[in-house]
C-alpha positions as CSV (number, residue, x, y, z in Angstrom):
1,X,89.7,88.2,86.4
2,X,90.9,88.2,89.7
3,X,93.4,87.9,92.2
4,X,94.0,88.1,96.0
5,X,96.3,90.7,97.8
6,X,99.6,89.1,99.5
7,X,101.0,91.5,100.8
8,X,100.0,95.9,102.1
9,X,100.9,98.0,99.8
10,X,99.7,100.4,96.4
11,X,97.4,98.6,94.3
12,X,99.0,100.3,91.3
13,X,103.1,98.4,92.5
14,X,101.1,95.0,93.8
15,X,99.0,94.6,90.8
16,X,102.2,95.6,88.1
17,X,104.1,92.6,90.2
18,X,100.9,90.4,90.2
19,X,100.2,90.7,86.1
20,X,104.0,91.0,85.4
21,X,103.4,94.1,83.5
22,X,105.1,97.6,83.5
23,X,103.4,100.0,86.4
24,X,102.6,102.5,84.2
25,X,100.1,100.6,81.9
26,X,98.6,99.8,84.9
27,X,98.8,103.1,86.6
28,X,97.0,104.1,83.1
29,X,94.0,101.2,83.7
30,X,93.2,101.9,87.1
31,X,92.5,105.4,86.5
32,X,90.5,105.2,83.4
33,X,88.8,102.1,83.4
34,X,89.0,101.7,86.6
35,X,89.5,98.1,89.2
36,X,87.3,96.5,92.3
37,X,88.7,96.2,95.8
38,X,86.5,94.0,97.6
39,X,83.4,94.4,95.6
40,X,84.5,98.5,95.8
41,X,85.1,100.6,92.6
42,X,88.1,102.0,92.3
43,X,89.7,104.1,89.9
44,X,93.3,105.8,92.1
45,X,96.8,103.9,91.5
46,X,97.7,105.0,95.0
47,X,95.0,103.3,96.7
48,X,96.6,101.2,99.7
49,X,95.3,97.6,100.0
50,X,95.7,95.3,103.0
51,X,96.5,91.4,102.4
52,X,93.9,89.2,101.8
53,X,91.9,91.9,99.7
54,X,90.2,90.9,96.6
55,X,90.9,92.7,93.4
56,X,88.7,92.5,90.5
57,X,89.5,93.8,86.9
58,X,87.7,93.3,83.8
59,X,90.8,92.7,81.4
60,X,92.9,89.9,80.6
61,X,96.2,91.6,80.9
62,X,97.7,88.8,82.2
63,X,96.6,85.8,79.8
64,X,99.1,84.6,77.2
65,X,98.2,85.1,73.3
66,X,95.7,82.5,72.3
67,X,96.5,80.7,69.0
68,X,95.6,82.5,65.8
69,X,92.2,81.0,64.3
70,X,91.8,81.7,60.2
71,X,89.7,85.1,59.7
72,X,87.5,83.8,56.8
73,X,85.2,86.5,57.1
74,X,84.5,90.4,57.0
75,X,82.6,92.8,58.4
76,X,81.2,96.1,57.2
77,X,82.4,99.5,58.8
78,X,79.9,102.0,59.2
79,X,82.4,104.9,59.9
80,X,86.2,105.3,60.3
81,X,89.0,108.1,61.3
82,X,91.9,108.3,62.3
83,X,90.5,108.1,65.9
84,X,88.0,105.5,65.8
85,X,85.8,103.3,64.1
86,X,82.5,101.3,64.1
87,X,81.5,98.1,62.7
88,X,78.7,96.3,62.5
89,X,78.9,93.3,64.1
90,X,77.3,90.0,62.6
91,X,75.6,87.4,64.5
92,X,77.8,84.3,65.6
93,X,81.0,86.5,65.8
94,X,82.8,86.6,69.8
95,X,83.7,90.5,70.0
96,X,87.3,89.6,71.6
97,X,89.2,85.9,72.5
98,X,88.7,84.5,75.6
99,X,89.4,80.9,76.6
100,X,86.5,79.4,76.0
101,X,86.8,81.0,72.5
102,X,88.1,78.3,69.4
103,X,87.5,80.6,66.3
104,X,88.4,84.0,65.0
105,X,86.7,87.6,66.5
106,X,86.4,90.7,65.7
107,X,89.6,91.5,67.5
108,X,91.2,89.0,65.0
109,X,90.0,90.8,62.0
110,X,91.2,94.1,63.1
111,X,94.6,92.9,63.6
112,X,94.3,91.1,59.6
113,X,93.2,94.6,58.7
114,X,95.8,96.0,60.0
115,X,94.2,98.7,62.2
116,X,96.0,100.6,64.7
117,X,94.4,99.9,68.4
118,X,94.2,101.0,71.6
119,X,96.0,98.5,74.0
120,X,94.9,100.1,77.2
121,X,92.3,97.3,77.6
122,X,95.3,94.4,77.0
123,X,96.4,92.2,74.1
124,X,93.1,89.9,73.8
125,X,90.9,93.4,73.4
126,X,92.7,95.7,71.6
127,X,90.8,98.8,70.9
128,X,87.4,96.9,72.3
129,X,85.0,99.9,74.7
130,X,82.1,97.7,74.9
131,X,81.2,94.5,74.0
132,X,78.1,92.5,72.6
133,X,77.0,89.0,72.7
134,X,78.2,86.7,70.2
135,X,74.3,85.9,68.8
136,X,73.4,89.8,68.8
137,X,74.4,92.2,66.1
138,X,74.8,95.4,65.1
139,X,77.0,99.0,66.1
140,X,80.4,98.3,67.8
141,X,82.3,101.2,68.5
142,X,86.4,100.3,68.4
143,X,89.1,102.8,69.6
144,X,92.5,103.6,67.3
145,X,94.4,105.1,70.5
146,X,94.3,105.0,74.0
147,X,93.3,108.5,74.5
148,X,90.1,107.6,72.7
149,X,89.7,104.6,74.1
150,X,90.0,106.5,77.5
151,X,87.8,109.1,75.8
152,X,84.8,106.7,74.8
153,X,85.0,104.7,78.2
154,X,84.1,107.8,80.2
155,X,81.3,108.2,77.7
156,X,79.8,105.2,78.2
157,X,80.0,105.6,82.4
158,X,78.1,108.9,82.3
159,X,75.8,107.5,79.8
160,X,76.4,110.0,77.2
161,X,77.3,107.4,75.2
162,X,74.8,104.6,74.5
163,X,72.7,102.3,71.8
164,X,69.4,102.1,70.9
165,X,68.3,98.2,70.5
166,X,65.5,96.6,67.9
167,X,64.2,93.2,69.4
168,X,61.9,90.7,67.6
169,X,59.7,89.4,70.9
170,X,57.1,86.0,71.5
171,X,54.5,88.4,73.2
172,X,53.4,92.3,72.8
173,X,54.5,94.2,75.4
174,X,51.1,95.9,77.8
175,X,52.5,99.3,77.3
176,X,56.0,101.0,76.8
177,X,57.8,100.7,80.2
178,X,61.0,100.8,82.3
179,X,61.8,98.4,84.2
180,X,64.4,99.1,87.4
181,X,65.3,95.7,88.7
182,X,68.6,94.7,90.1
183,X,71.1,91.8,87.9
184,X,73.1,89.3,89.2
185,X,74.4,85.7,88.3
186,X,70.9,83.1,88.5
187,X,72.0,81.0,91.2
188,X,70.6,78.2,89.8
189,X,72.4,78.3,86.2
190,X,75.7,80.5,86.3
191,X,75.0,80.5,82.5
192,X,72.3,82.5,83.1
193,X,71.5,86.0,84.3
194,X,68.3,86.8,86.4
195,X,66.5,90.1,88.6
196,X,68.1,89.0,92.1
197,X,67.8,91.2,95.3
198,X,71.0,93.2,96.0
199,X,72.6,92.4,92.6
200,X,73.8,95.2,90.9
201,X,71.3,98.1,90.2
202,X,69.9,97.6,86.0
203,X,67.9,100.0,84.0
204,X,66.3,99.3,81.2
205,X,63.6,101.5,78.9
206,X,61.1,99.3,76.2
207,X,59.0,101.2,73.5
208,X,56.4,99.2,71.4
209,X,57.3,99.9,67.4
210,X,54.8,97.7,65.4
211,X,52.3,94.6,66.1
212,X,52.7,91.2,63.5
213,X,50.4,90.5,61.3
214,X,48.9,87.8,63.5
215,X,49.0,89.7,67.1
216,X,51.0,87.5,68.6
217,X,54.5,89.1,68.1
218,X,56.2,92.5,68.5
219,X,59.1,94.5,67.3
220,X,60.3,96.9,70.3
221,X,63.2,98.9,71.2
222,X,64.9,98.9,73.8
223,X,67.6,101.4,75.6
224,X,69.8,101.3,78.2
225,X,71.2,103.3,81.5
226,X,73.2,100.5,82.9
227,X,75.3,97.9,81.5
228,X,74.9,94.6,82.6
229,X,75.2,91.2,81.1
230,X,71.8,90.2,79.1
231,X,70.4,92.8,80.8
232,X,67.6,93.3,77.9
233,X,67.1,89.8,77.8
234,X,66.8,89.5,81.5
235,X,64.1,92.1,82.3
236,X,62.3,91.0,79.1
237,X,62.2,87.8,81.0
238,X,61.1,89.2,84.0
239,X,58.0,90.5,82.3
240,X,57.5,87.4,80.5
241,X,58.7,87.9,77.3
242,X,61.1,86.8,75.6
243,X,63.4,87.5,72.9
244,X,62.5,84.9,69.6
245,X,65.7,82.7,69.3
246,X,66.6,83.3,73.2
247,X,66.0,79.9,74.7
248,X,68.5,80.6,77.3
249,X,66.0,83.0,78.5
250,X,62.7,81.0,77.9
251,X,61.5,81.2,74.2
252,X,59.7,78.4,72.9
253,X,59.6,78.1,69.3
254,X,55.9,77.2,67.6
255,X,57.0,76.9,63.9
256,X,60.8,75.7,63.5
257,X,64.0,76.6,65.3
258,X,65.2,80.6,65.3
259,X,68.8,80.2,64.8
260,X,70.0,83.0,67.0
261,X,68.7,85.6,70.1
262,X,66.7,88.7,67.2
263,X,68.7,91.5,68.9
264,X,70.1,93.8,67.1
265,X,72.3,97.2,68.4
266,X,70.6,99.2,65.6
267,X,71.9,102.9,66.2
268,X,75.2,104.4,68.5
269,X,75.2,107.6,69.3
270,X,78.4,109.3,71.4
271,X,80.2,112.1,71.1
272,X,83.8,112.2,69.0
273,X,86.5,111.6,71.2
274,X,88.7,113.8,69.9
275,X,86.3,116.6,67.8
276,X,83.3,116.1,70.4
277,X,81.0,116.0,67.2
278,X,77.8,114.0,68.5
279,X,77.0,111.4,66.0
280,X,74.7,108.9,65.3
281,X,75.5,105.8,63.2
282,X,72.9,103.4,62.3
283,X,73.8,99.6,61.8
284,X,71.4,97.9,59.2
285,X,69.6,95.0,60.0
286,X,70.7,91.5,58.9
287,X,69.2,89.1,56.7
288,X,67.8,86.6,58.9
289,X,66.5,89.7,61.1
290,X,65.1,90.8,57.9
291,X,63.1,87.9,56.9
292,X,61.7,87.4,59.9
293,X,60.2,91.2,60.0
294,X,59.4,91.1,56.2
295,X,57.4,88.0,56.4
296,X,55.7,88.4,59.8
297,X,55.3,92.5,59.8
298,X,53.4,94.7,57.3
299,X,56.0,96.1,55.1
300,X,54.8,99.4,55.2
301,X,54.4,100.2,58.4
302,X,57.9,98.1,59.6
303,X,60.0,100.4,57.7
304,X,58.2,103.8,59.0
305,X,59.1,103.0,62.6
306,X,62.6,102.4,61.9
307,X,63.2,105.8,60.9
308,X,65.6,107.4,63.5
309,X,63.5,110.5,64.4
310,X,60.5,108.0,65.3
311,X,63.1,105.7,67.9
312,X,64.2,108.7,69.4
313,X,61.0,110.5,69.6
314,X,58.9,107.6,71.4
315,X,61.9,106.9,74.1
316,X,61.5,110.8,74.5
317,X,58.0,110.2,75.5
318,X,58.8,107.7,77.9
319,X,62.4,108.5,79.5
């Protein structure tokens, strides 16, 4: 979201007038999750804008309700407090409404649930701290309060906070790698991502975990130290691979269609926003994930590399 500066003044007054909503919730905002001032981050209330300055904030504060969509479906929590909680995700569910969105998210099963939410991120993503792609699945971590939601949002900027990924892809990697190549909007599909000179910086670590029976496919994992949008699919692409299912991104399916992108946020690890535990919560794989690595992978060997020590310890090796 967006808007333009009309008049000088504190970002913190013009933006509370702009969204029509009370100055402290946004005072709150600025400073936690922080705003864009001409392509600038900024995270202080006070900051003093000229007219005609763009502001950029990744919320939808200001949108009206959308209409309520049934919720004919649940999803599995992997752990719950009175703090926090984390699901995992299934493919083909949006993580929060947007207006492009006609069916229920996970946002919309929360609220069925009757979970208490942060609200420091607006109405349409109530306790949401990151996000995944509707066709990936796997670990979502969701905030109870604002403090945690504060809390976990710090986490994720100082990258203490973070995912480890499992991807199904069309060709074997040459050798576990990280790639360090800048993201922006393709310029010739805005529905796409790509590696574009002065985008924003992306870094991305890939680990080989087992060949397919046939050599021709690999599982990896994947981790990351920046957040951008497809960022694992778009530096896959850049080394020409690609993810089975992602034709967005270039796959080209031999034998039938794939019916989504095979990515699949399979463990979290963060610290406890209140306790400062560290955990790590593993999000089991999916069926259709599942089939495809049962029937492709030796059986043995699939389910020895997806031990947690053996992630952990070849990312070690490369990071």
């Amino acid at each position: 979201m967006n808007f333009t500066c009309k008049q000088d003044g504190r970002i913190d007054v013009l933006m509370s007038k702009e969204l029509d909503k009370p100055r402290s919730q946004i005072e709150k905002f600025i400073k936690n999750i922080g705003i864009k001032i001409n392509g600038k981050i900024v995270k202080k209330p006070g900051f003093k804008v000229k007219t005609g300055d763009e502001v950029e904030y990744e919320t939808v504060l200001s949108e009206p309700s959308n209409p309520e969509y049934p919720v004919d479906f649940d999803i599995d929590i992997l752990y719950e407090d009175e703090d926090m909680l984390v699901v995992n995700k299934p493919p083909f569910l949006t993580v929060h409404q947007a207006p492009s969105v006609k069916e229920a998210t996970v946002v919309d099963w929360l609220k069925k649930k009757g979970i208490r939410l942060s609200t420091i991120s607006g109405e349409e993503r109530h306790g949401i701290v990151h996000r995944i792609d509707k066709e990936t699945s796997g670990a979502l971590a969701i905030a109870k309060s604002d403090d945690s939601h504060i809390a976990l949002a710090k986490q994720l900027e100082n990258k203490t906070m973070g995912r480890y990924y499992l991807a199904l892809i069309d060709l074997p990697l040459k050798e576990d790698c990280i790639v360090s190549k800048p993201i922006a909007r393709n310029p010739k599909n805005r529905l796409k991502m790509a590696v574009v000179e002065g985008g924003r910086e992306a870094k991305s670590a890939f680990v080989k975990l087992a060949l397919s029976k046939d050599g021709k496919k690999e599982l990896i994992a994947a981790k990351l130290f920046s957040g951008r949008t497809h960022q694992i699919r778009v530096h896959l692409n850049h080394l020409n691979r690609h993810i089975l299912g992602d034709s967005l991104y270039g796959f080209k399916s031999r034998n039938g269609k794939i019916e989504r992108v095979m990515l699949h946020a399979y463990m979290l690890y963060l610290k406890h926003p209140v306790s400062k535990e560290e955990l790590e919560i593993k999000a089991p794989l999916f069926d259709d994930f599942k089939s495809l690595l049962e029937s492709n992978f030796k059986k043995e060997e699939i389910y020895e590399v997806l031990a947690s020590d053996f992630i952990i310890n070849r990312f070690n090796s490369v990071c």
